[in-house]
OpenMM code with the backbone's topology and positions (N, CA, C; nanometers):
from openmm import Vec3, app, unit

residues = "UNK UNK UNK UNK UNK UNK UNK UNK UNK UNK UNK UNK UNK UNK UNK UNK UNK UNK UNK UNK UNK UNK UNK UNK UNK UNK UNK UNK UNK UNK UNK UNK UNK UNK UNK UNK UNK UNK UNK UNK UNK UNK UNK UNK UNK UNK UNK UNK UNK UNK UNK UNK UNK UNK UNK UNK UNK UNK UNK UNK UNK UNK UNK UNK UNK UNK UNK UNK UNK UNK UNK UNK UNK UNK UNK UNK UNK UNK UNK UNK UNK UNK UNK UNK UNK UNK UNK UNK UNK".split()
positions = [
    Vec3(12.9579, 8.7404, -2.3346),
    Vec3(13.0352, 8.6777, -2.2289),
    Vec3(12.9565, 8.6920, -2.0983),
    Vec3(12.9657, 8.5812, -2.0269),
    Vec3(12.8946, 8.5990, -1.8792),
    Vec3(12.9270, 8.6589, -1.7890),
    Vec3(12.9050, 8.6873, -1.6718),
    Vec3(12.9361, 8.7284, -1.5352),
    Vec3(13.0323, 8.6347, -1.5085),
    Vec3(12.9903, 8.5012, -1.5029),
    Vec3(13.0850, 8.4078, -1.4137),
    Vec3(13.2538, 8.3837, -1.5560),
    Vec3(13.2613, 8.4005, -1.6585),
    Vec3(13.3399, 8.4304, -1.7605),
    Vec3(13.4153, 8.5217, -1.7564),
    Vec3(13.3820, 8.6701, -1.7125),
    Vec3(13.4495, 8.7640, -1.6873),
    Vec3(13.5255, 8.7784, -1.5948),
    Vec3(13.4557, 8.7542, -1.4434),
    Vec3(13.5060, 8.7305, -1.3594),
    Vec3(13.6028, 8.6300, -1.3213),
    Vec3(13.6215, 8.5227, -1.3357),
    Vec3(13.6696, 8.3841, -1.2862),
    Vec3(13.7416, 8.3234, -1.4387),
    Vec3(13.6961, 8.3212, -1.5190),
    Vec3(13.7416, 8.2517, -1.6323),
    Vec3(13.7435, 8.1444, -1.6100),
    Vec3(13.5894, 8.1114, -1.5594),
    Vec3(13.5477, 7.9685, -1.5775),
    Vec3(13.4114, 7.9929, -1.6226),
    Vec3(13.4098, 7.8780, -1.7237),
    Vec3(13.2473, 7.9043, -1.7772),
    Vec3(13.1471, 7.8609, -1.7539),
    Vec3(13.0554, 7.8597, -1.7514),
    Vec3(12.8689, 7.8027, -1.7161),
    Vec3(12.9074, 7.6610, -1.7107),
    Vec3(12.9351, 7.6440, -1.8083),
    Vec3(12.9027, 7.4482, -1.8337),
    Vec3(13.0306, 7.3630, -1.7050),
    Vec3(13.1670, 7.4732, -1.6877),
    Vec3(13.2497, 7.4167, -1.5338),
    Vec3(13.1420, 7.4146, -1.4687),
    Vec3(13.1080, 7.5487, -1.4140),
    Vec3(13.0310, 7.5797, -1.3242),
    Vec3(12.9228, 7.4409, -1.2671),
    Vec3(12.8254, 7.4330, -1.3813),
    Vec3(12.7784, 7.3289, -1.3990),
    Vec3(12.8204, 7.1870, -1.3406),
    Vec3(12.9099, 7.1579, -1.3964),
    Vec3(12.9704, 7.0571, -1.3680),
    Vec3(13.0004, 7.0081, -1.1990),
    Vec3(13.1274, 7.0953, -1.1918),
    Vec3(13.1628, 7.1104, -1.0450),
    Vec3(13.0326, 7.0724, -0.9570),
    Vec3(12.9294, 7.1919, -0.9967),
    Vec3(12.8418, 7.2416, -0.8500),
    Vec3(12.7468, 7.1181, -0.8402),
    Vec3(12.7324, 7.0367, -0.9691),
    Vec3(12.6021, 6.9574, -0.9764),
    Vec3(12.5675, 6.8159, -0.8317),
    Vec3(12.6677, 6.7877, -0.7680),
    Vec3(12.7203, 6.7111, -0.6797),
    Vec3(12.7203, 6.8196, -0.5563),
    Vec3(12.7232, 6.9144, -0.5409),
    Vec3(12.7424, 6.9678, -0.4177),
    Vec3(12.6231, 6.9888, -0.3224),
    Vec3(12.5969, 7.0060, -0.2123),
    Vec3(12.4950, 7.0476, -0.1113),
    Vec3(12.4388, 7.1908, -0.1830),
    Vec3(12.3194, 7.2346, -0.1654),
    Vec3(12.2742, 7.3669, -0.2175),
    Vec3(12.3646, 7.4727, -0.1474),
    Vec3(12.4010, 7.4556, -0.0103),
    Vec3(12.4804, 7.5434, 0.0520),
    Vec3(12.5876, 7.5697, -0.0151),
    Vec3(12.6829, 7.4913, -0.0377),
    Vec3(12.7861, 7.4980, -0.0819),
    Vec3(12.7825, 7.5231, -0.2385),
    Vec3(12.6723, 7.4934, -0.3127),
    Vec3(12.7033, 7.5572, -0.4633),
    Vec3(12.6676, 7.6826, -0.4635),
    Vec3(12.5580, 7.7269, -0.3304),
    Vec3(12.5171, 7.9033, -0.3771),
    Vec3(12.6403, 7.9718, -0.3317),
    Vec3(12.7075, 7.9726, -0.2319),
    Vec3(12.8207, 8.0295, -0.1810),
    Vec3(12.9259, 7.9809, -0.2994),
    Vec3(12.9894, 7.8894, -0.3212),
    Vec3(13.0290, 7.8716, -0.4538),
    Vec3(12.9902, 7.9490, -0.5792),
    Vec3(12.8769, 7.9699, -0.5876),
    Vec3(12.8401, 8.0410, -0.7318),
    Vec3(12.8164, 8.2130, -0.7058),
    Vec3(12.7993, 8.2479, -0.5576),
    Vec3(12.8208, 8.3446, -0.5512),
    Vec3(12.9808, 8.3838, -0.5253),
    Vec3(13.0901, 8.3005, -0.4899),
    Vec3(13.2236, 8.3638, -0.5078),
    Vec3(13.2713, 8.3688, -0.6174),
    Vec3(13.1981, 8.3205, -0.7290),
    Vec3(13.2226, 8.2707, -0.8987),
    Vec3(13.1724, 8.4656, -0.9498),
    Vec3(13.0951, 8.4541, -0.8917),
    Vec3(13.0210, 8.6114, -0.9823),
    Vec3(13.0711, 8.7191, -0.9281),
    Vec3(13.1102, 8.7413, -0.8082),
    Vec3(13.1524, 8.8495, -0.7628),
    Vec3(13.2775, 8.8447, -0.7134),
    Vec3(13.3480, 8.7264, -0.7280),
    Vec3(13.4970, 8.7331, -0.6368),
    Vec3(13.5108, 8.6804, -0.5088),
    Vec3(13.6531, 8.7124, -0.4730),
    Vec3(13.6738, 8.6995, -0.3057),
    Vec3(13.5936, 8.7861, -0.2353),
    Vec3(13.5313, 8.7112, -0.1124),
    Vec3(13.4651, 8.7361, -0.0062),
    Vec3(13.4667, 8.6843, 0.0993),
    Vec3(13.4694, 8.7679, 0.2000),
    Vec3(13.4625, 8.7165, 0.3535),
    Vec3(13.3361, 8.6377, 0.3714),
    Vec3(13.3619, 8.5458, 0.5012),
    Vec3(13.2500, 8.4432, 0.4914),
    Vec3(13.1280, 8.5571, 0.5989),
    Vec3(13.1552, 8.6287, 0.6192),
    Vec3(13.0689, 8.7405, 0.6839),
    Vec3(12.9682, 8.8397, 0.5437),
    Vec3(13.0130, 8.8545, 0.4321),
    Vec3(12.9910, 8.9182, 0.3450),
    Vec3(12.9236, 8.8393, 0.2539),
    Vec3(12.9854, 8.6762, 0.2228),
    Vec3(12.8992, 8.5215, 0.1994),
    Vec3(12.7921, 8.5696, 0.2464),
    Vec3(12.7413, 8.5710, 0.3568),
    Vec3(12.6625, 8.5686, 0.4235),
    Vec3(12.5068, 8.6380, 0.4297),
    Vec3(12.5829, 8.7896, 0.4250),
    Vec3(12.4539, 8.8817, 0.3431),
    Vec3(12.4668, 8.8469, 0.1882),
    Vec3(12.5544, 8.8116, 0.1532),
    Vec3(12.5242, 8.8326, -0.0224),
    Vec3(12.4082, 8.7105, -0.0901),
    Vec3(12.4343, 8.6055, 0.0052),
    Vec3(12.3649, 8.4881, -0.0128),
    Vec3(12.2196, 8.4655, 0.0785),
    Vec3(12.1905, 8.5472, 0.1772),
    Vec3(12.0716, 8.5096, 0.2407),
    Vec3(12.1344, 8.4077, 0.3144),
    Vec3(12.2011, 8.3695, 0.3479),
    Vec3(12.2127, 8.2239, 0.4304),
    Vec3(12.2788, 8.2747, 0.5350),
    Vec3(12.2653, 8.1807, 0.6346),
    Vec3(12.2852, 8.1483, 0.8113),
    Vec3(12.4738, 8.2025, 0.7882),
    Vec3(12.5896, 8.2540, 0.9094),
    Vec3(12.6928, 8.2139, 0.8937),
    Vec3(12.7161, 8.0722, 0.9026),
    Vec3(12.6723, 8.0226, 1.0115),
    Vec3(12.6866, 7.8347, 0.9840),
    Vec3(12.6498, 7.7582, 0.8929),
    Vec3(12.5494, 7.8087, 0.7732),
    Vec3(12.5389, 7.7329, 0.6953),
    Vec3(12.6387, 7.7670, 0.5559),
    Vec3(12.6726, 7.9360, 0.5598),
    Vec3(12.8144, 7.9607, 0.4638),
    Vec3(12.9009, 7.8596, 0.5026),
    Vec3(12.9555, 7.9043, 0.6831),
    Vec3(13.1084, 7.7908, 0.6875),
    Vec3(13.0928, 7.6604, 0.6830),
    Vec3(12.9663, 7.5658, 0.6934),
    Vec3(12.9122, 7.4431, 0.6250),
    Vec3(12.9443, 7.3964, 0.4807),
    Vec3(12.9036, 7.5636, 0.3972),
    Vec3(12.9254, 7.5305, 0.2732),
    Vec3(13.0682, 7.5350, 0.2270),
    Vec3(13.1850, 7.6464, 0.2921),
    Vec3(13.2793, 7.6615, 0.2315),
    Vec3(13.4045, 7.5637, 0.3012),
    Vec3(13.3411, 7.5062, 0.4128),
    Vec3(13.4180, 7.3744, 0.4115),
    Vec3(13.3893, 7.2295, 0.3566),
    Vec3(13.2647, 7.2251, 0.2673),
    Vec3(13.3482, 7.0989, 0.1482),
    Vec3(13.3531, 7.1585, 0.0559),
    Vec3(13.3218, 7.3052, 0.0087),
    Vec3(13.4032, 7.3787, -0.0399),
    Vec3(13.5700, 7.3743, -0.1405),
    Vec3(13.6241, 7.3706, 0.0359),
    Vec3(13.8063, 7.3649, 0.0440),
    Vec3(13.7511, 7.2473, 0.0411),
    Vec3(13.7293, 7.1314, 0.1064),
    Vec3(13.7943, 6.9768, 0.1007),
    Vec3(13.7808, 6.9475, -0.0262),
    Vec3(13.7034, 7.0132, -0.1407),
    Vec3(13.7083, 6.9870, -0.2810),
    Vec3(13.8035, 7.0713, -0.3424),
    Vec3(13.8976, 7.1230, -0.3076),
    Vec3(13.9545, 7.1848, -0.3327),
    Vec3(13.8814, 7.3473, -0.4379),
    Vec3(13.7944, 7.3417, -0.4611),
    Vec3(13.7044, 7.4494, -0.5642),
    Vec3(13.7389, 7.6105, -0.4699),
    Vec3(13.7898, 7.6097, -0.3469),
    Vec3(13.8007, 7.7133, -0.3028),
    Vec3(13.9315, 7.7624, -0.2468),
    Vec3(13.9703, 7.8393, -0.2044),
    Vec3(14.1242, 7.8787, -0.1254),
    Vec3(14.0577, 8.0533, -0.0536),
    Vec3(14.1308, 7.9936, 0.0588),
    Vec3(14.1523, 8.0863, 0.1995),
    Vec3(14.2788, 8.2091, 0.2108),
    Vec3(14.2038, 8.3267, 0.1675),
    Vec3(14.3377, 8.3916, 0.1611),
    Vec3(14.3185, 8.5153, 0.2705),
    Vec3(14.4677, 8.5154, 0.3683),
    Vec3(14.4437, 8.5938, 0.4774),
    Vec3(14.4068, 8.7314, 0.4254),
    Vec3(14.3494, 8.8088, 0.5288),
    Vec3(14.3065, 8.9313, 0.5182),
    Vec3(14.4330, 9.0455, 0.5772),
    Vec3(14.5157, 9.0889, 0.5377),
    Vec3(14.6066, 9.1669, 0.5764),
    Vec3(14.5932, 9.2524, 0.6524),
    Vec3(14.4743, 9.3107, 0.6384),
    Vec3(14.4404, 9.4464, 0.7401),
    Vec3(14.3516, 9.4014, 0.8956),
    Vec3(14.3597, 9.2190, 0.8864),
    Vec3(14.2642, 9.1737, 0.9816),
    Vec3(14.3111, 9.0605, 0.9881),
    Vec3(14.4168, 9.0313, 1.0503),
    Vec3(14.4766, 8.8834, 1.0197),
    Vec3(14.3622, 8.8003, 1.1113),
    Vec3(14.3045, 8.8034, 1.1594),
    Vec3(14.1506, 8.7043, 1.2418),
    Vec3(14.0570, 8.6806, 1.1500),
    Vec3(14.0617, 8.7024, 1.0130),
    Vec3(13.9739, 8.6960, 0.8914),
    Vec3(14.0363, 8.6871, 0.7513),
    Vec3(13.9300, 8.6122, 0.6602),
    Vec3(13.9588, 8.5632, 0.5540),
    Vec3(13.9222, 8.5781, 0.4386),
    Vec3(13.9501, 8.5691, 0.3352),
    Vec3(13.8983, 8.6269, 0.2378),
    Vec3(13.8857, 8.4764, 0.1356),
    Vec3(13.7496, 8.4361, 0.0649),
    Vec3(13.7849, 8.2618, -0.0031),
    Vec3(13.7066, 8.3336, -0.1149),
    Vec3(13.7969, 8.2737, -0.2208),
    Vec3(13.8310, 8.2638, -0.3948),
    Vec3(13.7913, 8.1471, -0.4172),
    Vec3(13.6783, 8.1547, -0.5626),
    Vec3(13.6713, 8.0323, -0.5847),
    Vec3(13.8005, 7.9780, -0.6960),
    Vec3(13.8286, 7.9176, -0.6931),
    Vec3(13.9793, 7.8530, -0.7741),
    Vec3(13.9765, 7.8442, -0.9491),
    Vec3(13.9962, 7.9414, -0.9903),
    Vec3(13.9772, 7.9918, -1.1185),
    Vec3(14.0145, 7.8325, -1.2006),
    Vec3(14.0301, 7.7668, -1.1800),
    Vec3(14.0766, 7.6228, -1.2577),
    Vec3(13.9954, 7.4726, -1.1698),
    Vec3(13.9444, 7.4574, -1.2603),
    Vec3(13.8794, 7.3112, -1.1726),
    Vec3(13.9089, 7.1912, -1.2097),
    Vec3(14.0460, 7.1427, -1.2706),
    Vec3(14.1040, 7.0693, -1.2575),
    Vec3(14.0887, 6.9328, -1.1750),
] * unit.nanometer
topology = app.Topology()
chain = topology.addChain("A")
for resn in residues:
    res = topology.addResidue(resn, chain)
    for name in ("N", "CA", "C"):
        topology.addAtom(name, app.Element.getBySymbol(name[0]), res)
């Protein structure tokens, strides 16, 4: 079983699918919230090597594809935490 299987319970060939259409920005931030979970777009950020403007670039067509969701941070309501959407429907 994979990383992105274990985690997400979505498999390589979704993965695939989904990301093949997307900007590189938006599928590495995508494929890195696939392997490791929810993450702040600050944490996106080091995990991926990329710019913050080019994370919130990526994770807003992201959400307009719906592949992601914004979930508040409780202990920091000024911050967010984005899931990639375990169903790609």
């Amino acid at each position: 079983m994979s990383v992105v299987e274990e985690n997400q319970g979505i498999s390589p060939q979704e993965v695939l699918k989904v990301t093949k259409d997307l900007p590189k920005s938006a599928r590495t931030v995508f494929l890195a919230l696939v392997e490791t979970g929810p993450m702040k777009s600050k944490d996106l950020s080091e995990h991926t090597a990329l710019s913050s403007r080019t994370v919130r670039y990526g994770l807003e067509i992201l959400r307009e594809r719906k592949l992601v969701r914004r979930i508040p941070d409780f202990n920091d309501l000024r911050s967010h935490f984005y899931k990639a959407q375990p169903t790609m429907s």
